[in-house]
C-alpha positions as CSV (number, residue, x, y, z in Angstrom):
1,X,-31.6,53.1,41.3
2,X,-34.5,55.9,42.3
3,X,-34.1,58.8,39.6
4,X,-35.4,61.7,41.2
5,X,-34.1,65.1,41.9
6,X,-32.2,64.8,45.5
7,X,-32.1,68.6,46.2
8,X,-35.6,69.5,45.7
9,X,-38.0,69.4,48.9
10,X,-41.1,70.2,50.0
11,X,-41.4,74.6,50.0
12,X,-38.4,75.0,48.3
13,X,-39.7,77.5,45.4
14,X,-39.8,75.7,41.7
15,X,-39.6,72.3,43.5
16,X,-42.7,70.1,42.4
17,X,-43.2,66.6,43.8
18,X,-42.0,63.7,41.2
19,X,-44.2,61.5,41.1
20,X,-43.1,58.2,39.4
21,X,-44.7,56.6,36.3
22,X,-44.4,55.0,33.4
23,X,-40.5,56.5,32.9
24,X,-39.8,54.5,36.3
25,X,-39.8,51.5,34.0
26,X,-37.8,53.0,31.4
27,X,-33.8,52.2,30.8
28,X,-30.9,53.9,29.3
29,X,-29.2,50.5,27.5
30,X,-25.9,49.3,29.7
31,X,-24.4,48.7,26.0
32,X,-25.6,48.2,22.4
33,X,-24.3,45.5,20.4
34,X,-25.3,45.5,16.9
35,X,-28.6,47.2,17.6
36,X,-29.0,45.0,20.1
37,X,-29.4,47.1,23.7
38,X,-29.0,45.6,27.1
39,X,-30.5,46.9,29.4
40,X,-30.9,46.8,33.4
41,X,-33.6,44.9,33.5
42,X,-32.4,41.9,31.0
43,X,-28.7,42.5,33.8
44,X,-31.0,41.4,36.7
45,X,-32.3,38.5,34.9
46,X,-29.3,36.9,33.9
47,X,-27.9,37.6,37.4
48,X,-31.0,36.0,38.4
49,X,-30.7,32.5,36.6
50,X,-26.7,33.1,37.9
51,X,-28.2,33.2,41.1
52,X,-30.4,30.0,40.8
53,X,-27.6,28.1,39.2
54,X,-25.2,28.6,42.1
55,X,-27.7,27.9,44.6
56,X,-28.8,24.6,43.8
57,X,-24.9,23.8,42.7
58,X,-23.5,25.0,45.3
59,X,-26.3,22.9,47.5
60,X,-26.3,20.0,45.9
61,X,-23.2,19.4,43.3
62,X,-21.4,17.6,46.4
63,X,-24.6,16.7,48.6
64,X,-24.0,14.2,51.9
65,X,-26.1,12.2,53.7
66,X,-25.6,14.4,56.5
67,X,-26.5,17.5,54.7
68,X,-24.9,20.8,55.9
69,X,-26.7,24.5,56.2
70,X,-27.0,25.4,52.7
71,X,-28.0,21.6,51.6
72,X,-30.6,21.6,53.7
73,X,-31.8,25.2,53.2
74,X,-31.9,23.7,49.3
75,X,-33.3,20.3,50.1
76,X,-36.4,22.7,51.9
77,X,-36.9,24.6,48.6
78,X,-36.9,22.0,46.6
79,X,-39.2,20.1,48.5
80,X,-41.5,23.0,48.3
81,X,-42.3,23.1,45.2
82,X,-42.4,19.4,44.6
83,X,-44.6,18.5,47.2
84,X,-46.7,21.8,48.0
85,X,-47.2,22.1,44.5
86,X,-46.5,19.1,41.7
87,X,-47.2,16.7,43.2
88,X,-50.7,18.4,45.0
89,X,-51.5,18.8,41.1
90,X,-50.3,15.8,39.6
91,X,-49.7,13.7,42.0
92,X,-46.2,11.7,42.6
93,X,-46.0,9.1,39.2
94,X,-47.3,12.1,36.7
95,X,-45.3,14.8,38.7
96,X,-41.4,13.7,39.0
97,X,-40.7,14.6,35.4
98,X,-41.8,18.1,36.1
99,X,-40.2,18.8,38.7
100,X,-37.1,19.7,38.3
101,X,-38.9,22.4,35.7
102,X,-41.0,23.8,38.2
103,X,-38.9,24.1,41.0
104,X,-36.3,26.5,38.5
105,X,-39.4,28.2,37.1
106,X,-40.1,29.1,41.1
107,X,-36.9,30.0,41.7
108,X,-36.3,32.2,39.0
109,X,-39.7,34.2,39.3
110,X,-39.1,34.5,43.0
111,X,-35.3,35.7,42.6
112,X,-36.6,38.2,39.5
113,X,-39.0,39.7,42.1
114,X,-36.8,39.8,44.8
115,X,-34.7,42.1,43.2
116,X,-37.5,45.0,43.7
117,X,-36.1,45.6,47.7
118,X,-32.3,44.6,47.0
119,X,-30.4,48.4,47.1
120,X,-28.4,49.4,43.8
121,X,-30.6,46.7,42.1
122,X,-34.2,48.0,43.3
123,X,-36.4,46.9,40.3
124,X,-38.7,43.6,39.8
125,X,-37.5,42.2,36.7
126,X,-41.2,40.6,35.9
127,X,-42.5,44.3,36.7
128,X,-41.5,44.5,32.9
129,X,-44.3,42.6,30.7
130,X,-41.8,40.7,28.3
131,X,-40.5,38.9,30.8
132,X,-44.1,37.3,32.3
133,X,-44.8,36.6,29.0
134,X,-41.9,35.0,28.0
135,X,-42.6,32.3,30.6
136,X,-45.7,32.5,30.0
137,X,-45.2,31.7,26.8
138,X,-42.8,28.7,27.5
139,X,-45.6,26.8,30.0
140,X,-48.2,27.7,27.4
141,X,-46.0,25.5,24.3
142,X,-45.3,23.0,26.9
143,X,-48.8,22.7,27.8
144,X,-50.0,22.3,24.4
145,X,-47.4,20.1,23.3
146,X,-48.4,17.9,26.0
147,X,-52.5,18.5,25.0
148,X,-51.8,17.2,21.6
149,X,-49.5,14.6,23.0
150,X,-51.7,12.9,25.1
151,X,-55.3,13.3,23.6
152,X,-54.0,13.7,19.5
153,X,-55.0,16.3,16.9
154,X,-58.9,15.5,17.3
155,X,-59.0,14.8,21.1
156,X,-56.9,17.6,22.0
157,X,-59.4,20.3,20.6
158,X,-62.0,18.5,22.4
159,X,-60.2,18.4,25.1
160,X,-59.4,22.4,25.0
161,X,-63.2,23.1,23.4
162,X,-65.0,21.1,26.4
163,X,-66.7,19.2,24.2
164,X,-69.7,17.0,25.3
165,X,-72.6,16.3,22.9
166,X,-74.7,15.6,25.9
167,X,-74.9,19.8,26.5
168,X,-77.4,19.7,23.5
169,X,-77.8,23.2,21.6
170,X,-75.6,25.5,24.4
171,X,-72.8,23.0,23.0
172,X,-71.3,25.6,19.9
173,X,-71.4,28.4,23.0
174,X,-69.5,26.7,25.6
175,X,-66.3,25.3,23.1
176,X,-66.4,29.4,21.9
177,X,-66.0,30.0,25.2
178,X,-63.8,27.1,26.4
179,X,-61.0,27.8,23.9
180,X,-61.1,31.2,24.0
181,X,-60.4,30.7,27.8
182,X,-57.9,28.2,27.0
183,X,-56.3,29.7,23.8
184,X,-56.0,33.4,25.2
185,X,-57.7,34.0,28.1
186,X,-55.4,31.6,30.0
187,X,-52.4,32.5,29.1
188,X,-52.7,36.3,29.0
189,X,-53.6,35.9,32.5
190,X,-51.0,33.9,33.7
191,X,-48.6,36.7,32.5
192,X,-50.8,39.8,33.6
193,X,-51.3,38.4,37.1
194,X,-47.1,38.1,37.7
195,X,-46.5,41.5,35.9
196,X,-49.2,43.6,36.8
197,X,-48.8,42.7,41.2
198,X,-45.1,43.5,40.7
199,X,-45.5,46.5,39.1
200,X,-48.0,48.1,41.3
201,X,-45.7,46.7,44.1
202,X,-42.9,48.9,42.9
203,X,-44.9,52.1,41.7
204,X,-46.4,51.8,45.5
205,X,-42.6,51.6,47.2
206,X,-41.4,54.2,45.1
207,X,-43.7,56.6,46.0
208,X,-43.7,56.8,49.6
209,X,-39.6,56.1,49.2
210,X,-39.9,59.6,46.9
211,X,-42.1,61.4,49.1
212,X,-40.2,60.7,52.2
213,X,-37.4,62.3,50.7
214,X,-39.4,64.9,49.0
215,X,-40.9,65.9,52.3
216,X,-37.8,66.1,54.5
217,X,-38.4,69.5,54.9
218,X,-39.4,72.2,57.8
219,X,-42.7,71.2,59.6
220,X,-42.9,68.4,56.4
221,X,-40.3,66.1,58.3
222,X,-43.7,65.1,60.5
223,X,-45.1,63.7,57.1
224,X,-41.9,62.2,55.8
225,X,-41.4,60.0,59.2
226,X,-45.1,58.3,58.2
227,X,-44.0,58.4,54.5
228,X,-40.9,56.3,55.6
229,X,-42.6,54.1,57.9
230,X,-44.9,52.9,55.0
231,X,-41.9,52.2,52.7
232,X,-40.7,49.9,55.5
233,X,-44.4,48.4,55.9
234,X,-44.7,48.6,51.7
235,X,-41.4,46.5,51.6
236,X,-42.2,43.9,54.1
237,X,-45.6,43.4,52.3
238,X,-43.8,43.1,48.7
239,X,-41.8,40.3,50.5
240,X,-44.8,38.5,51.0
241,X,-46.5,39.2,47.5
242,X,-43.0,38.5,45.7
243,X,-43.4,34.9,47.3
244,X,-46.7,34.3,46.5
245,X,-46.9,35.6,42.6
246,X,-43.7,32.7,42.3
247,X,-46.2,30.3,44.2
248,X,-49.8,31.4,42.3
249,X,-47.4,31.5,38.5
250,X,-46.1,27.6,39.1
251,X,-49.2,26.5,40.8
252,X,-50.5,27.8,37.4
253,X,-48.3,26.2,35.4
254,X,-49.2,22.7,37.2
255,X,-52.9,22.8,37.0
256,X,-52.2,23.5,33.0
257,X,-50.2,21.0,32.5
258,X,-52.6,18.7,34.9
259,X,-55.6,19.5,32.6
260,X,-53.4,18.8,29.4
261,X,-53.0,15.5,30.6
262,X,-56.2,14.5,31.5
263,X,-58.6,12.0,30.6
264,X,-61.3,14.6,30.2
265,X,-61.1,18.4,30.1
């Protein structure tokens, strides 16, 4: 929920405009259980892989050939990802295995995002950096496990270094520059992208959502109406971005797991 003083307006003396900031981001622990804390944000993800799990269960656990609303409203999802996205990247005979791991990671990035414009929840779980990272983390093992997989110890580092003995003396340069791109580069920015496009999503919202409120006051009710009509335009465009960061973080996640598998980098 917002946290900002609800009685203090725009030329009321002592009042000062809250601005939010990095304490926006900060939670009191639900409950602590051994020194462990739970928090809000760690509720919203567990609600969110709830979420996901009842979905696709509750689409597909008793599916029929005629499928009804919700089994066809999963059937489109799920066709989503594995066509607009696996199979685009790895095509069909390298792709079914990974689909079922894709379409969950989509799901469950999109639903963490979503939570940003649902009220009482109102916060983007992936808005939180150990979240991004965390999956981040899980596509970057996966793609290495399959690197090493395919190519073995010695072709997998060329693989990841771009070697080619045909680029003469710029060769040392280029596998520097090749696995530092591959080793941190890549996935550092796979987790920055997610987090740092929901996070200024959500500073963005909660400001005009703060200064409408803030400004509700004598001649400053002109200003809060266009305050409150950019939280509604700020909202409908964080739809759209919440979407697409799940789209850009699997399509990602593909085109690794493409390049780990293959012939040449």
């Amino acid at each position: 929920m917002l946290a900002f003083d609800t009685q203090c307006h725009l030329f009321i003396p002592g009042c000062g405009f809250e601005a939010p900031g990095l304490h926006s981001f900060v939670f009191e622990p639900l409950f602590t259980i051994g020194g462990f804390e739970f928090n809000k944000p760690m509720l919203l993800a567990l609600l969110s892989t709830v979420v996901v799990v009842w979905f696709f269960w509750a689409a597909f656990g008793r599916a029929k050939v005629v499928p009804g609303k919700l089994q066809m409203v999963g059937e489109a999802g799920y066709d989503f990802v594995r066509r607009g996205l696996v199979y685009d990247a790895l095509g069909k005979k390298e792709g079914d295995k990974y689909v079922p791991f894709m379409v969950a990671l989509f799901f469950f990035v999109w639903i963490m995002n979503i939570w940003s414009i649902i009220p009482l929840a109102q916060f983007p779980v992936t808005s939180v950096i150990s979240f991004p990272i965390g999956l981040a983390l899980i596509v970057y093992i996966i793609w290495m496990s399959l690197t090493f997989k395919k190519h073995g110890f010695v072709g997998a580092w060329k693989n990841l270094s771009g070697y080619d003995k045909s680029l003469g003396w710029v060769l040392p340069l280029i596998m520097v520059l090749e696995l530092l791109q591959h080793l941190i580069i890549r996935p550092f920015t796979h987790a920055v992208r997610l987090f740092a496009n929901m996070f200024a999503g959500h500073m963005l919202i909660l400001m005009f959502t703060i200064a409408s409120w803030y400004l509700l006051n004598g001649i400053g009710i002109v200003y809060a109406g266009a305050s409150f009509l950019m939280t509604i335009v700020m909202t409908a465009f964080e739809l759209f971005i919440q979407a697409v960061q799940a789209y850009i973080f699997v399509l990602l996640a593909c085109n690794y797991i493409q390049g780990a598998l293959a012939e040449n980098h």
